[in-house]
C-alpha positions as CSV (number, residue, x, y, z in Angstrom):
1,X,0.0,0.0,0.0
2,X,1.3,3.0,-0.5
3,X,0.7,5.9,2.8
4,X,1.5,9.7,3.7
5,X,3.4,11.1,6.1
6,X,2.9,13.9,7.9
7,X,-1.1,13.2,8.3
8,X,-1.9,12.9,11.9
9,X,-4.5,10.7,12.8
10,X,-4.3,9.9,16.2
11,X,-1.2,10.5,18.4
12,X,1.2,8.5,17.4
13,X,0.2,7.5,14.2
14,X,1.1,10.5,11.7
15,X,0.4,9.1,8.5
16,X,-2.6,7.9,6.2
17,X,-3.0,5.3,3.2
18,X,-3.7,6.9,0.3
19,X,-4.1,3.6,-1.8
20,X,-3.8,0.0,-1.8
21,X,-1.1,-1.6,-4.4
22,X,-1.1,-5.2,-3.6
23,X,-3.8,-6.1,-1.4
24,X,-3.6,-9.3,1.1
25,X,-6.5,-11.0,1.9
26,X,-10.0,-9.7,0.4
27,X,-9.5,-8.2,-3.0
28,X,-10.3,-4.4,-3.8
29,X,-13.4,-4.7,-4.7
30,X,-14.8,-6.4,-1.4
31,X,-13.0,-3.5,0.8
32,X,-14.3,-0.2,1.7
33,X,-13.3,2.8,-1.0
34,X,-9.8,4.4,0.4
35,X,-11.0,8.1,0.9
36,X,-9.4,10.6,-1.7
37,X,-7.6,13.4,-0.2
38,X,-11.0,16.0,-0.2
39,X,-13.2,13.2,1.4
40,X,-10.5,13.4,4.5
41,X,-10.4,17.1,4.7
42,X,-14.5,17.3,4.5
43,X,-14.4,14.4,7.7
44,X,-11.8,16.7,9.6
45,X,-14.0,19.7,9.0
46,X,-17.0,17.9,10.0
47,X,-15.8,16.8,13.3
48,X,-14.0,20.4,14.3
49,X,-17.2,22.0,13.2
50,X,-19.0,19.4,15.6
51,X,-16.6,20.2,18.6
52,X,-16.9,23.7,18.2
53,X,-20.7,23.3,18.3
54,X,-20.3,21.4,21.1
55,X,-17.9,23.9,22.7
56,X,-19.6,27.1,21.7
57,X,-23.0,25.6,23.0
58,X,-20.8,26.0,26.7
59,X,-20.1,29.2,26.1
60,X,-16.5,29.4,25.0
61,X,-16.0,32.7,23.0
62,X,-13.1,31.2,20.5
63,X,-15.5,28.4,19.5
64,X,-18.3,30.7,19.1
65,X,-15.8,33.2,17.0
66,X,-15.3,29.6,14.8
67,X,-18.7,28.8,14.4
68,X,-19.6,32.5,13.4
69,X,-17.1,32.4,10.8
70,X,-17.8,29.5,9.2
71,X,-21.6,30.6,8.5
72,X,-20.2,33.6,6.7
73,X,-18.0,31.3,4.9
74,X,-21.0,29.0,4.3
75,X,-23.3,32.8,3.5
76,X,-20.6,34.0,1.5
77,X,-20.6,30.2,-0.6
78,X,-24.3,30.4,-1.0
79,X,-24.0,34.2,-2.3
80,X,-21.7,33.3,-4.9
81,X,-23.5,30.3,-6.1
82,X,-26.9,32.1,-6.2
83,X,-24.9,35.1,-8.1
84,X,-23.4,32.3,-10.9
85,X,-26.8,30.8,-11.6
86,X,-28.6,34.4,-11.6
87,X,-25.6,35.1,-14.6
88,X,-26.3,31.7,-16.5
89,X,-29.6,33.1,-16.7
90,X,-29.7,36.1,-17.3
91,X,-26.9,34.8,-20.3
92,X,-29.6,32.7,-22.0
93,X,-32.1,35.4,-21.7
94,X,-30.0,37.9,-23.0
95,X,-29.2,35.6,-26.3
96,X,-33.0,35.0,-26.7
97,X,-33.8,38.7,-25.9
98,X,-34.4,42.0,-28.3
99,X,-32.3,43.9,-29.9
100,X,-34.1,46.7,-27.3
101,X,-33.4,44.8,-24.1
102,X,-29.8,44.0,-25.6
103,X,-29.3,47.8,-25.8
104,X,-30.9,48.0,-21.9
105,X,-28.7,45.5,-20.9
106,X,-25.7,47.1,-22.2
107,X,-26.4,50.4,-20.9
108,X,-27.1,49.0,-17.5
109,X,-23.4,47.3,-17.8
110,X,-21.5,50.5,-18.4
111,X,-23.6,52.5,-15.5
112,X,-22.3,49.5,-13.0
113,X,-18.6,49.3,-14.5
114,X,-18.7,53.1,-13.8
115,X,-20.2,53.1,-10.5
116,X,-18.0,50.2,-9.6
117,X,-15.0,52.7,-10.5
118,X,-16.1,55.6,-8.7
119,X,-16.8,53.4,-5.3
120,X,-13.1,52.6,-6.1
121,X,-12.0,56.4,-5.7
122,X,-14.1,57.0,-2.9
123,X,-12.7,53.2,-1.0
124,X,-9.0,54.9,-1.8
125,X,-10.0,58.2,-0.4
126,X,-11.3,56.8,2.6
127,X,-8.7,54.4,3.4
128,X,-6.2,57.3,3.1
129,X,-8.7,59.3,5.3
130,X,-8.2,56.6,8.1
131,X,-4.3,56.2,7.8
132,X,-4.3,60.0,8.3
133,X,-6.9,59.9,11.4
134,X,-4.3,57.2,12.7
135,X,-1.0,59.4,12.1
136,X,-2.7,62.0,13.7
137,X,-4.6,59.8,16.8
138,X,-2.7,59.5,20.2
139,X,-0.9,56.5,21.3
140,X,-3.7,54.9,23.7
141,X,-5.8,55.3,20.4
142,X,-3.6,53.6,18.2
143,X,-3.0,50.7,20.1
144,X,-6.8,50.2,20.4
145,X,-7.4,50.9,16.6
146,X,-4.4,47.9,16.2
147,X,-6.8,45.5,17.9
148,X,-9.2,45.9,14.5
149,X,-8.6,43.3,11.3
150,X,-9.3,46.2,9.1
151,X,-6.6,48.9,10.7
152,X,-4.4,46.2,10.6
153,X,-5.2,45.0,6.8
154,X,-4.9,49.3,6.4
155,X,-1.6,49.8,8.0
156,X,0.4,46.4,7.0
157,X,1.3,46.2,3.3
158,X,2.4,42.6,3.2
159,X,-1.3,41.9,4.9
160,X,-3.3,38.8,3.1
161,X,-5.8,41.1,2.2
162,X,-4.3,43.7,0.5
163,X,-4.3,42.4,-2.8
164,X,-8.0,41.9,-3.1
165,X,-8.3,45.2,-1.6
166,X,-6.6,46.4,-4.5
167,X,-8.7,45.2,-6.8
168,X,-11.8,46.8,-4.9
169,X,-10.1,49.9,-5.4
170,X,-9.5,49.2,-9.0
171,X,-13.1,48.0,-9.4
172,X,-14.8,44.6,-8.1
173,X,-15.7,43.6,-11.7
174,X,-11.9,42.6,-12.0
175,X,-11.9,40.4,-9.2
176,X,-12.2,36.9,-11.1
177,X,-9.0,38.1,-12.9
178,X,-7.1,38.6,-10.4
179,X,-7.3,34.9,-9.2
180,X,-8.4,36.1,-5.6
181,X,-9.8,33.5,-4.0
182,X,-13.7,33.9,-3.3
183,X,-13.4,33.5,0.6
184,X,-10.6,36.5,0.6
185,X,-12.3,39.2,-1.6
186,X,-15.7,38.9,0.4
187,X,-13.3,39.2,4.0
188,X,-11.7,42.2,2.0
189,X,-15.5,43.5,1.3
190,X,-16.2,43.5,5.1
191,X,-12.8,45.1,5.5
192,X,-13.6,48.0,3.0
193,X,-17.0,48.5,4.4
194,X,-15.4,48.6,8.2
195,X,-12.7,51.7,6.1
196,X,-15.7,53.3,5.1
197,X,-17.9,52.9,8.2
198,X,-14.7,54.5,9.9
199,X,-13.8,57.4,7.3
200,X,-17.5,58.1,8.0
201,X,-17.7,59.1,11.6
202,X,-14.4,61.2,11.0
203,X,-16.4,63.1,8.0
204,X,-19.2,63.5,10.5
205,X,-17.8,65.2,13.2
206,X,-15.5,67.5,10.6
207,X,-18.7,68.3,8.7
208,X,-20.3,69.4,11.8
209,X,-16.9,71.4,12.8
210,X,-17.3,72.5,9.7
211,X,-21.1,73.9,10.1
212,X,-20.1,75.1,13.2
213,X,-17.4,77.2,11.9
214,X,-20.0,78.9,9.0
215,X,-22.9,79.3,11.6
216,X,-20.3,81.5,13.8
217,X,-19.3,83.7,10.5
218,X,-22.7,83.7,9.5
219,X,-24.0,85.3,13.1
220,X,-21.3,87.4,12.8
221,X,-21.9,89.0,9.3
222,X,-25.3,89.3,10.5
223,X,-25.5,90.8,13.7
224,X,-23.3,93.9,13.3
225,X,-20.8,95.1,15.2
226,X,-22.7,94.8,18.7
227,X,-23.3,91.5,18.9
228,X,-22.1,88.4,20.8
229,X,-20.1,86.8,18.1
230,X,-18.4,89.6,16.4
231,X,-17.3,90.5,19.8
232,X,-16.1,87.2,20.3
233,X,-14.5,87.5,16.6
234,X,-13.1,90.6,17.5
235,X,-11.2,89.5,20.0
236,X,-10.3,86.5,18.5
237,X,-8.6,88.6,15.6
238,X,-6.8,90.7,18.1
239,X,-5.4,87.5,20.2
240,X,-2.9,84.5,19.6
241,X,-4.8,81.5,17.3
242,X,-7.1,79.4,20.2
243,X,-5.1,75.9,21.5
244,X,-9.0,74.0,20.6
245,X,-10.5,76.3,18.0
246,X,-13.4,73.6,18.5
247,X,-14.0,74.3,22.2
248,X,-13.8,78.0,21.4
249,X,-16.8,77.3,18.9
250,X,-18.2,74.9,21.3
251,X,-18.2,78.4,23.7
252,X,-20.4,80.5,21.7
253,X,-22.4,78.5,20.2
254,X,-25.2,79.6,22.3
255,X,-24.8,82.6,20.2
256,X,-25.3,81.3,16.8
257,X,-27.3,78.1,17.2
258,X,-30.1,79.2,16.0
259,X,-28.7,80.3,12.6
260,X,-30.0,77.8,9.4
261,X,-27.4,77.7,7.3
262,X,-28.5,77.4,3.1
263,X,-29.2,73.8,2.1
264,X,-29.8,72.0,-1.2
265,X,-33.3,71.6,-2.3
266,X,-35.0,68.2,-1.8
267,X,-36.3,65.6,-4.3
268,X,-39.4,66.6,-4.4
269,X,-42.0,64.3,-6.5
270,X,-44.2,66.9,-7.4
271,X,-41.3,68.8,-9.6
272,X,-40.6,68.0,-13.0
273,X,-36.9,66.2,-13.5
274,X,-35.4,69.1,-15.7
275,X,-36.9,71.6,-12.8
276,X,-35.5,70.0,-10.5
277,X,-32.2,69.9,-12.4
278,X,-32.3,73.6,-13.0
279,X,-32.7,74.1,-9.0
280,X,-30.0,71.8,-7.6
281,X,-27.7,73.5,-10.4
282,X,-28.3,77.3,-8.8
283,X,-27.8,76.3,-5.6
284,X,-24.6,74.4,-6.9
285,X,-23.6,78.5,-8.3
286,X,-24.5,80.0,-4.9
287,X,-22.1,77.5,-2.8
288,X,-20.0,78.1,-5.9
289,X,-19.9,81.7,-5.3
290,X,-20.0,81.4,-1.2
291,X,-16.9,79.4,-1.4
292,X,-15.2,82.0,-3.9
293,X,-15.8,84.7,-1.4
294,X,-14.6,82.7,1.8
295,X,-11.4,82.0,0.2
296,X,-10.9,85.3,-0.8
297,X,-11.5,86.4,2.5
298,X,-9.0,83.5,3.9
299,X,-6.5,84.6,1.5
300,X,-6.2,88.6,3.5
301,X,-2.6,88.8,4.6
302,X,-3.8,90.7,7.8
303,X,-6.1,88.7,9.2
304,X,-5.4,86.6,12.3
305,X,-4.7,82.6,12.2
306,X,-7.6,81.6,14.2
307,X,-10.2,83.9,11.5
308,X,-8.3,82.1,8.5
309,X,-9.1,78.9,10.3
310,X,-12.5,79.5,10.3
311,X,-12.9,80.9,6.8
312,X,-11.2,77.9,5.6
313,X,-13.6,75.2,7.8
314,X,-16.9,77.3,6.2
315,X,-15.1,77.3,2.8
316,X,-14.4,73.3,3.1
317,X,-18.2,72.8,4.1
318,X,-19.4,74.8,0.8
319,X,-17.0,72.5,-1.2
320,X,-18.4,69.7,0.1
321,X,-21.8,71.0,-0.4
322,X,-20.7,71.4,-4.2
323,X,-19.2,68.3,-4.8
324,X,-22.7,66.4,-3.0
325,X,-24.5,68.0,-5.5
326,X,-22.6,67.9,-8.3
327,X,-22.7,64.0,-7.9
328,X,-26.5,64.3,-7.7
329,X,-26.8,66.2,-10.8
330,X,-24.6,63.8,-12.6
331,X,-26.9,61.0,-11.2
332,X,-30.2,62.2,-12.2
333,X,-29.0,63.5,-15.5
334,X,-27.7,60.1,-16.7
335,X,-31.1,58.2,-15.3
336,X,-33.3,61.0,-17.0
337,X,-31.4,60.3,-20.3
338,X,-31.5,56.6,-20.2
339,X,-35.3,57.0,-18.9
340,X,-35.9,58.9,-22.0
341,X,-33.9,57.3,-24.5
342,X,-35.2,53.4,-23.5
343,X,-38.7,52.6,-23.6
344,X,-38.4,49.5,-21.0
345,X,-36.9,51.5,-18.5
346,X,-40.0,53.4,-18.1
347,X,-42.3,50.9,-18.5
348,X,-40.7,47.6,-16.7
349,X,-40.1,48.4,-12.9
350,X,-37.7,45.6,-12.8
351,X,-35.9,47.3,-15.5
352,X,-36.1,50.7,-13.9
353,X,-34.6,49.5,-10.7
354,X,-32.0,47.8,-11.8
355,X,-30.7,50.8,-13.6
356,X,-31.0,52.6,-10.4
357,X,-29.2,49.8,-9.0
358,X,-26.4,50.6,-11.5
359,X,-25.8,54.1,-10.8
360,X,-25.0,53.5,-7.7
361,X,-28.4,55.4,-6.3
362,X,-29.3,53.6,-3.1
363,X,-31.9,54.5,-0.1
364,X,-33.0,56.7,0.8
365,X,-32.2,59.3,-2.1
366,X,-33.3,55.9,-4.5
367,X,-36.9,55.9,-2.7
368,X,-37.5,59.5,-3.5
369,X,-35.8,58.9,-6.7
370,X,-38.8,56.3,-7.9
371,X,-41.1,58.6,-6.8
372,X,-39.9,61.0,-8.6
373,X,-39.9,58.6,-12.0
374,X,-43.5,57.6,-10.7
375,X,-42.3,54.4,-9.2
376,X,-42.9,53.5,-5.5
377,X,-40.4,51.3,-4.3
378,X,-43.2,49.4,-1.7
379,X,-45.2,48.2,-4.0
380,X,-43.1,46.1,-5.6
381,X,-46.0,43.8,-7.4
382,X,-47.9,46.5,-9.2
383,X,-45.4,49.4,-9.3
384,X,-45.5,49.5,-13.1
385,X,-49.2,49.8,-12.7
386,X,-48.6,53.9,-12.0
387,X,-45.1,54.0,-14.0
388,X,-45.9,53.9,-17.1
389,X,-48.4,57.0,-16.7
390,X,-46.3,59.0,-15.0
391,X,-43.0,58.4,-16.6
392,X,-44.3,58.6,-20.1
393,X,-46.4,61.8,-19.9
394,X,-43.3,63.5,-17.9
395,X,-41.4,62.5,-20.5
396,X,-43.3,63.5,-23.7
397,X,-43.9,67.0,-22.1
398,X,-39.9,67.6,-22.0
399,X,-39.7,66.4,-25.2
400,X,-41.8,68.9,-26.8
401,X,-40.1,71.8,-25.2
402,X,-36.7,70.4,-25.1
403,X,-36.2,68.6,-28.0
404,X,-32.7,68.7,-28.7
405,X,-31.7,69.0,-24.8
406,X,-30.5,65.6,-23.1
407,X,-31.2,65.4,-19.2
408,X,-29.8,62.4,-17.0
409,X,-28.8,61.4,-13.6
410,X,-25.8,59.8,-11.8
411,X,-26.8,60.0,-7.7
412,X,-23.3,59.4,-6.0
413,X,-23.8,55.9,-4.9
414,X,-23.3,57.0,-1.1
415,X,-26.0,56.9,1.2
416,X,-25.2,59.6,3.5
417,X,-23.9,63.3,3.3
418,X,-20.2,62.6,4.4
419,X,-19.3,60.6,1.2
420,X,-19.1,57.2,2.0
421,X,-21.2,54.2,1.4
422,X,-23.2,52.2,3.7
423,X,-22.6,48.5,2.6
424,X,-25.8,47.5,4.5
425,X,-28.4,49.9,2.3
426,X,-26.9,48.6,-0.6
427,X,-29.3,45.8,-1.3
428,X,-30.6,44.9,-4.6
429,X,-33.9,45.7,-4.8
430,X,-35.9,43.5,-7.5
């Protein structure tokens, strides 16, 4: 027979038979099958799953950590199964499908090779966003942010994960050419999402620094000279740069909390698309124009640190502001074009979706984005019931007026204001 080392099987035998040669006694075919090398693996498993079970049922928190892995593992299996038989299909319907829905399907193909490219820029711009919060973090802080799989995957470039977090970067459509195994790149999913979750809560509290800073100016412009906070600015001109120019905002903000500060106007169903477009683009020139004049202020030779600090935190939040909207323009522009130029879009709900899908539009800006196309995203059954009415007569009425004017829309893909994407809104909706 012929065995292999190496294999431990009990404790002192270290070695299996991986087939018989010359058997003595009953022939082959009246003993049991030797099992192949995957058959012993799959035993093993089965029996550490079993004492884990057994172990985690007690309470012990490493076997529960085990057993909580491997039903990811097993989630993440199932997910990419469902996902290859979902492709097969839509493969054979695509080859018996119209030379319409081929164009759809094609559309909807570039919109989520796009999207999946932008997500990229955003997943680099946030992982560079948490290396700097770590530079910058004291040493108490660090250690604790070391105890994280995804600090760690961030800081050490020889980490396991790195290379499928490249290819999110790159664009997740590429993954299958890298040769990254399947288990890896979803682990380096839940490691981006942890990057983004974290680059989040740092673009929170800034943007709220941020409003802070622009609600003081703003109190100040308004009030005169008498008031509390252009006597607090006054001073602060005449005086050394604040240690914690955030506790010093913190310290009048009695005196400016009630300021509203401009926001964007809201998808509002009742407005016509190109309206709509025409509204978010002004208030894209007037945060324009407030940003232009904050940086001219900032840029005064005379004017204290501490002031140029806060011209330069209202000036970041109005480039922000721009850049939120600019991305929301882009989204509804491309999804009014496609709308208009493809007759299944707006009259399959399916078809709509997906496309919303695409862009990268999730909730809640994609709920009041199907409103604003006429589909409710609730009523999943008979949506198309009430599309097809609204969608079409929106639709003709622009294209009598506008005839030779294209309109679309490309919604950012992020689900909140600071920029980043919330993995766990970003299901697919069918």
């Amino acid at each position: 027979m012929a065995i292999r080392s190496g294999w431990r099987t009990a404790k002192q035998v270290r070695h299996v038979v991986t087939s018989i040669v010359a058997p003595m006694g009953p022939p082959l075919s009246a003993r049991p099958p030797v099992p192949s090398e995957e058959e012993r693996l799959g035993a093993v498993e089965l029996r550490r799953a079993a004492k884990d079970a057994r172990q985690a049922s007690r309470g012990r928190k490493a076997a529960q950590g085990r057993v909580a892995e491997r039903d990811r593992i097993r989630r993440w299996n199932a997910a990419d199964e469902r996902r290859e038989r979902m492709s097969a299909e839509s493969l054979l319907r695509l080859q018996r499908a119209s030379p319409e829905e081929k164009a759809v399907e094609e559309v909807i193909a570039q919109l989520t090779k796009a999207t999946a490219i932008a997500d990229g820029k955003r997943l680099a711009a946030a992982m560079e966003a948490c290396k700097a919060h770590y530079t910058s973090a004291p040493g108490r802080q660090q250690a604790r942010l070391r105890t994280q799989e995804w600090q760690r995957a961030l800081l050490d470039d020889t980490h396991e994960l790195r290379p499928a977090l490249a290819v999110l970067v790159q664009g997740e459509s590429s993954a299958a050419a890298a040769g990254i195994d399947s288990t890896a790149f979803h682990r380096a999913r839940d490691i981006a999402a942890a990057i983004r979750r974290a680059a989040r809560r740092t673009a929170r509290i800034q943007a709220r620094h941020e409003a802070r800073a622009a609600k003081f100016l703003e109190a100040a412009a308004r009030g005169g000279a008498g008031n509390a906070p252009s006597t607090a600015l006054a001073a602060l001109d005449a005086s050394a740069a604040p240690a914690d120019l955030r506790a010093f905002l913190a310290a009048h903000e009695a005196a400016f909390g009630d300021i509203a500060l401009p926001a964007a106007p809201p998808l509002d169903a009742a407005v016509p698309v190109p309206a709509l477009l025409d509204a978010l683009r002004a208030a894209i020139e007037t945060f324009e124009a407030q940003a232009a004049a904050l940086a001219a202020q900032g840029g005064a030779a005379d004017g204290a640190p501490a002031r140029r600090e806060l011209l330069r935190l209202a000036r970041a939040r109005a480039d922000g502001v721009v850049a939120r909207l600019e991305r929301q323009v882009g989204a509804l522009e491309t999804l009014w074009r496609v709308v208009r130029e493809h007759r299944l879009v707006r009259e399959r709900p399916e078809v709509f979706w997906r496309t919303v899908k695409a862009l990268g539009i999730v909730t809640p800006d994609s709920t009041a984005v199907g409103q604003l196309f006429g589909f409710a995203r609730k009523e999943r059954d008979d949506a198309g019931q009430s599309a097809d009415g609204a969608v079409s007569g929106q639709v003709g009425t622009e294209e009598s007026t506008n005839s030779g004017e294209s309109h679309g829309v490309h919604m950012d893909g992020e689900k909140e204001s600071s920029g980043m994407v919330d993995e766990k809104q970003q299901q697919d909706v069918r």
